[in-house]
Backbone as numpy.savetxt, mean C-alpha at the origin, in Angstrom:
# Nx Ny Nz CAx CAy CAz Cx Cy Cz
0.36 30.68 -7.06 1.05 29.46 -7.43 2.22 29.22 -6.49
2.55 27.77 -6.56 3.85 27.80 -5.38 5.13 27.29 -5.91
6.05 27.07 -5.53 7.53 27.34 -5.93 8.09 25.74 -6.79
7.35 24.75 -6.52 7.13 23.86 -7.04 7.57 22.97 -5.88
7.53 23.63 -4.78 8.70 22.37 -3.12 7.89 22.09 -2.69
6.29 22.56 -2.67 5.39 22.09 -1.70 5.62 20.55 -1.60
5.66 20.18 -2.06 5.21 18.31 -2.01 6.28 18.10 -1.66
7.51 18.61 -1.72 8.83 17.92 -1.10 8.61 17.92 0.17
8.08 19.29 0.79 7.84 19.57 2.59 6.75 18.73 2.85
6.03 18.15 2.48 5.07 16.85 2.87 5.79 16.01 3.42
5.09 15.64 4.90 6.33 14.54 5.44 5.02 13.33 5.91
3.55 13.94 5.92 2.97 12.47 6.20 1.32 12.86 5.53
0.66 12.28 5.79 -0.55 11.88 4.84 -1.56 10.94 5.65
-2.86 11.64 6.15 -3.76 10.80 7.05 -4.54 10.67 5.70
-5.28 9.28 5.43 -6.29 8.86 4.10 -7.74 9.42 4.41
-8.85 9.79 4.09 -9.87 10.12 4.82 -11.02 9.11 4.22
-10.42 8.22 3.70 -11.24 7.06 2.68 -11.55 6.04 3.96
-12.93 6.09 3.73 -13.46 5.12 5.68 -14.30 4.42 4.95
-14.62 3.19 5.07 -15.59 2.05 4.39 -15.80 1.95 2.83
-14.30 2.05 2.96 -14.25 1.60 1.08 -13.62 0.23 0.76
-13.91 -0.74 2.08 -13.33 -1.84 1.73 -12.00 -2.00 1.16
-10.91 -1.05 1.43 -9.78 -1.18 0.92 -9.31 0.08 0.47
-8.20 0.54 0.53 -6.99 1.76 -0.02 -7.07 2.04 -1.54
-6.90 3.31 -1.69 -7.15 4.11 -3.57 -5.59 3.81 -3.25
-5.01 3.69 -4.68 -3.73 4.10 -5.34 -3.31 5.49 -4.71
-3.52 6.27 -4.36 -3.18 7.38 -3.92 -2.44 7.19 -2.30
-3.59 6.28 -1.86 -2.74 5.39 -0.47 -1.78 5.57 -0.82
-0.86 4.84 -1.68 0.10 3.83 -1.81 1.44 5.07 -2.62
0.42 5.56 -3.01 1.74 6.85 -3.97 2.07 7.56 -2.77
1.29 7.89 -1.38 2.03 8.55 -0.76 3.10 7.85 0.00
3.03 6.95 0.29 3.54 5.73 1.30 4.97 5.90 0.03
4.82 5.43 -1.02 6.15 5.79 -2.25 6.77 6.66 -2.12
6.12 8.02 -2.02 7.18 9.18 -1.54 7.53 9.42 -0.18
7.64 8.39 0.57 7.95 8.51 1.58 7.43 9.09 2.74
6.15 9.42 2.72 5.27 10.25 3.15 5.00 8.78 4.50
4.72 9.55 6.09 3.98 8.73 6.96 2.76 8.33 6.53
2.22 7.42 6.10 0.73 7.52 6.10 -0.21 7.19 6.98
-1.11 7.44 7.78 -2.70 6.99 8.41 -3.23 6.67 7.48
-3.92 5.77 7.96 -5.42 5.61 7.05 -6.32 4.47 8.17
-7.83 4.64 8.26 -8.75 4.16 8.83 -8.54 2.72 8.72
-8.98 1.69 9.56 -7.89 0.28 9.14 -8.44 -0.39 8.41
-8.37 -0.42 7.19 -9.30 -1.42 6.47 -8.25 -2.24 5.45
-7.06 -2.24 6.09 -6.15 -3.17 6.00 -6.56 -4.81 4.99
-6.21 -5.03 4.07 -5.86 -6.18 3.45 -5.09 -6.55 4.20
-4.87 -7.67 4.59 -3.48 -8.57 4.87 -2.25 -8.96 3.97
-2.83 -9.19 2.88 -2.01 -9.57 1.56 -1.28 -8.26 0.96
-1.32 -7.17 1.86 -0.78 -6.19 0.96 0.56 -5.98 1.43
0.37 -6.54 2.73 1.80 -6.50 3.81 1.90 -5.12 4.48
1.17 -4.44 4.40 1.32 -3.39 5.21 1.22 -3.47 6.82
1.29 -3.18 7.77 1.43 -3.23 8.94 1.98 -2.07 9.82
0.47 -2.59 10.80 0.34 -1.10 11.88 1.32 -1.08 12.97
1.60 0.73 12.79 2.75 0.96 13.62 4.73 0.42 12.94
4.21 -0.04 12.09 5.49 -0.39 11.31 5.82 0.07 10.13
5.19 0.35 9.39 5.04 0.65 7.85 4.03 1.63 7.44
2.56 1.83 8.27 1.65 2.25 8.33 1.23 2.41 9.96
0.27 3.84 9.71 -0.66 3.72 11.16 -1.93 3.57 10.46
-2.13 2.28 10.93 -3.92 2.38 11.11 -4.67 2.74 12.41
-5.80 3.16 12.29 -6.67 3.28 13.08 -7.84 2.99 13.08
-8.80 3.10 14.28 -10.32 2.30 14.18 -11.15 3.24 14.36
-11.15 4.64 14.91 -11.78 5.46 15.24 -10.86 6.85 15.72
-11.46 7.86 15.87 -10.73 9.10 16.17 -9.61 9.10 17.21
-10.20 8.81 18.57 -9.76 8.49 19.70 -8.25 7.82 19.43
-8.15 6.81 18.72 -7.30 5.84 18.31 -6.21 6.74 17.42
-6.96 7.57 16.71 -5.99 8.30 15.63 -5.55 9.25 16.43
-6.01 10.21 17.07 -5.39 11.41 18.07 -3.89 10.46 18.85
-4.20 9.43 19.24 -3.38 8.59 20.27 -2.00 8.45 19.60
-2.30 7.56 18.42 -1.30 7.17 17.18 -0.70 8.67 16.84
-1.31 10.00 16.13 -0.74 10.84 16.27 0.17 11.62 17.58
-0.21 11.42 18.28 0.40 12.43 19.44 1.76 11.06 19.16
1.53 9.98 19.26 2.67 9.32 19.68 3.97 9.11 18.63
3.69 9.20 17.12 4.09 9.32 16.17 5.25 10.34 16.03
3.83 11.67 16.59 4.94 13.37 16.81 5.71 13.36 17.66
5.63 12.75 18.63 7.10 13.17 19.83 7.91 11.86 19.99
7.48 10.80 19.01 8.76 9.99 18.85 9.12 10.41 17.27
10.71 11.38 16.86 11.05 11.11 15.48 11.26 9.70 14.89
12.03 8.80 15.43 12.27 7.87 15.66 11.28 7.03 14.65
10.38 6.49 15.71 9.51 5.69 15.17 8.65 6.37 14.04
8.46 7.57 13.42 7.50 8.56 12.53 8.61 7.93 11.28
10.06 8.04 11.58 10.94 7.77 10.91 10.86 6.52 9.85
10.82 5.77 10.97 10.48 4.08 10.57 9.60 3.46 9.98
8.68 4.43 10.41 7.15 4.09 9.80 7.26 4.53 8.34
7.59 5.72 7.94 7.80 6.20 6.99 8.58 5.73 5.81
9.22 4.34 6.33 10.12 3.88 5.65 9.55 2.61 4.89
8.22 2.85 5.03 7.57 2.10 3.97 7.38 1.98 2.77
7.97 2.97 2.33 8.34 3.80 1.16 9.07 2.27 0.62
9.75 1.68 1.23 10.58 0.54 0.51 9.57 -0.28 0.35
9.00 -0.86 1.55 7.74 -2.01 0.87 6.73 -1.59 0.11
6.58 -0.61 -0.45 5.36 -0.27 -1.16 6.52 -0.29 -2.83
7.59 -0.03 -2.85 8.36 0.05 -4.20 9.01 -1.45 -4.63
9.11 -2.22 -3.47 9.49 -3.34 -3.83 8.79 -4.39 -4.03
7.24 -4.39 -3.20 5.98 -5.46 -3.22 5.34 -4.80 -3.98
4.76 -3.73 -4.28 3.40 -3.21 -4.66 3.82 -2.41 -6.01
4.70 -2.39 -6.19 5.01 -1.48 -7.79 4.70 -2.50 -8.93
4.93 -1.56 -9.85 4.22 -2.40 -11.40 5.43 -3.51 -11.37
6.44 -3.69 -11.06 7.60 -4.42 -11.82 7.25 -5.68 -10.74
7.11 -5.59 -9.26 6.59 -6.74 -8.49 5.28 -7.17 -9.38
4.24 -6.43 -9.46 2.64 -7.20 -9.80 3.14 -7.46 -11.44
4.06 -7.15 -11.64 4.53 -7.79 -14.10 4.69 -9.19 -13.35
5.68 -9.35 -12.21 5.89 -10.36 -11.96 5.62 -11.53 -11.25
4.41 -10.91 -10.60 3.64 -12.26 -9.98 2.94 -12.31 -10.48
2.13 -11.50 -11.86 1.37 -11.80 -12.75 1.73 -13.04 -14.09
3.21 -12.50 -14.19 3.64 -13.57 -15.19 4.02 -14.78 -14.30
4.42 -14.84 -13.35 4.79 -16.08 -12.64 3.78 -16.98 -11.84
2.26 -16.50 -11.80 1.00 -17.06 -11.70 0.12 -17.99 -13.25
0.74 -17.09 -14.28 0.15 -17.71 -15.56 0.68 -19.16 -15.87
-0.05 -19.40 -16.29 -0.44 -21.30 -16.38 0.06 -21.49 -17.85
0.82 -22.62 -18.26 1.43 -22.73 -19.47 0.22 -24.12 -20.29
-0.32 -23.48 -21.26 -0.74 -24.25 -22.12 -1.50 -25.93 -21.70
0.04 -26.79 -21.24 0.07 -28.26 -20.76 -0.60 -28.02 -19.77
-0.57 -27.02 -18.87 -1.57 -27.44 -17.38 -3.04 -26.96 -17.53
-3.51 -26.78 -18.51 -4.47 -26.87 -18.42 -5.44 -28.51 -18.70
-6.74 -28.89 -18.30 -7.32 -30.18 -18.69 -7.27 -30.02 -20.05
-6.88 -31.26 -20.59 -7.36 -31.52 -21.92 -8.62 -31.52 -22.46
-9.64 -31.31 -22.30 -10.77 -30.54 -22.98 -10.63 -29.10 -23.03
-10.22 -28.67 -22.24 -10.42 -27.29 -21.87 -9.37 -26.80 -23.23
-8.21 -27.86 -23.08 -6.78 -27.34 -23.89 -7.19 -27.79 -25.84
-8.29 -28.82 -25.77 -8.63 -29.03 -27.34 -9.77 -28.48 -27.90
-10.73 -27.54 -26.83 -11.98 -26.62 -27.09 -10.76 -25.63 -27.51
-9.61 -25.03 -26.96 -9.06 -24.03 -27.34 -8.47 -23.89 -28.80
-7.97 -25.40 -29.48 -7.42 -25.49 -30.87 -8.45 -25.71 -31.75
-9.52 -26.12 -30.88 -10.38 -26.45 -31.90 -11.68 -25.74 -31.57
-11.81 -24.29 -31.65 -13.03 -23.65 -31.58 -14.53 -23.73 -32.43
């Protein structure tokens, strides 16, 4: 068993999830703890993530060796990247999606009036 620090000494996180049309929650919990993350690019746009800034994506091995080597001998930029940790807690947490969920819902009046008197009158 270990001392309970392992996960503190975690400083980055390559995804090994390749043609899943999109990132597990687990993506995103590491990116939260501040962790660098890789992952193969299957990038949403809408999620705001962005390569070399927030995230490394990559397209193939070649690409990932490259991104790594360059990642490790700049702290700097490994730094920065890592600091996605903010856009993933401020866009992508439950308290952002409570709130573009409630601020997408449609009030009663906007719906058509059939639609709104099939509803009172089932």
């Amino acid at each position: 068993m270990g001392d309970g620090h392992t996960l503190n000494r975690i400083q980055s996180y390559a995804s090994a999830d390749i043609g899943m049309g999109g990132h597990m929650i687990k993506n995103f919990e590491t990116i939260a703890c501040g962790w660098l993350f890789s992952a193969y690019n299957q990038e949403k746009p809408a999620l705001g993530l962005k390569n070399m800034d927030n995230v490394v994506l990559y397209q193939n091995k070649a690409e990932f060796l490259k991104k790594y080597h360059t990642r490790s001998t700049s702290p700097e930029l490994a730094k920065r990247i890592a600091a996605g940790q903010q856009h993933v807690e401020h866009n992508l947490g439950w308290n952002s999606i409570d709130k573009s969920i409630v601020g997408n819902l449609r009030r009663p009046e906007d719906y058509p009036l059939p639609l709104l008197l099939w509803r009172l009158f089932p």
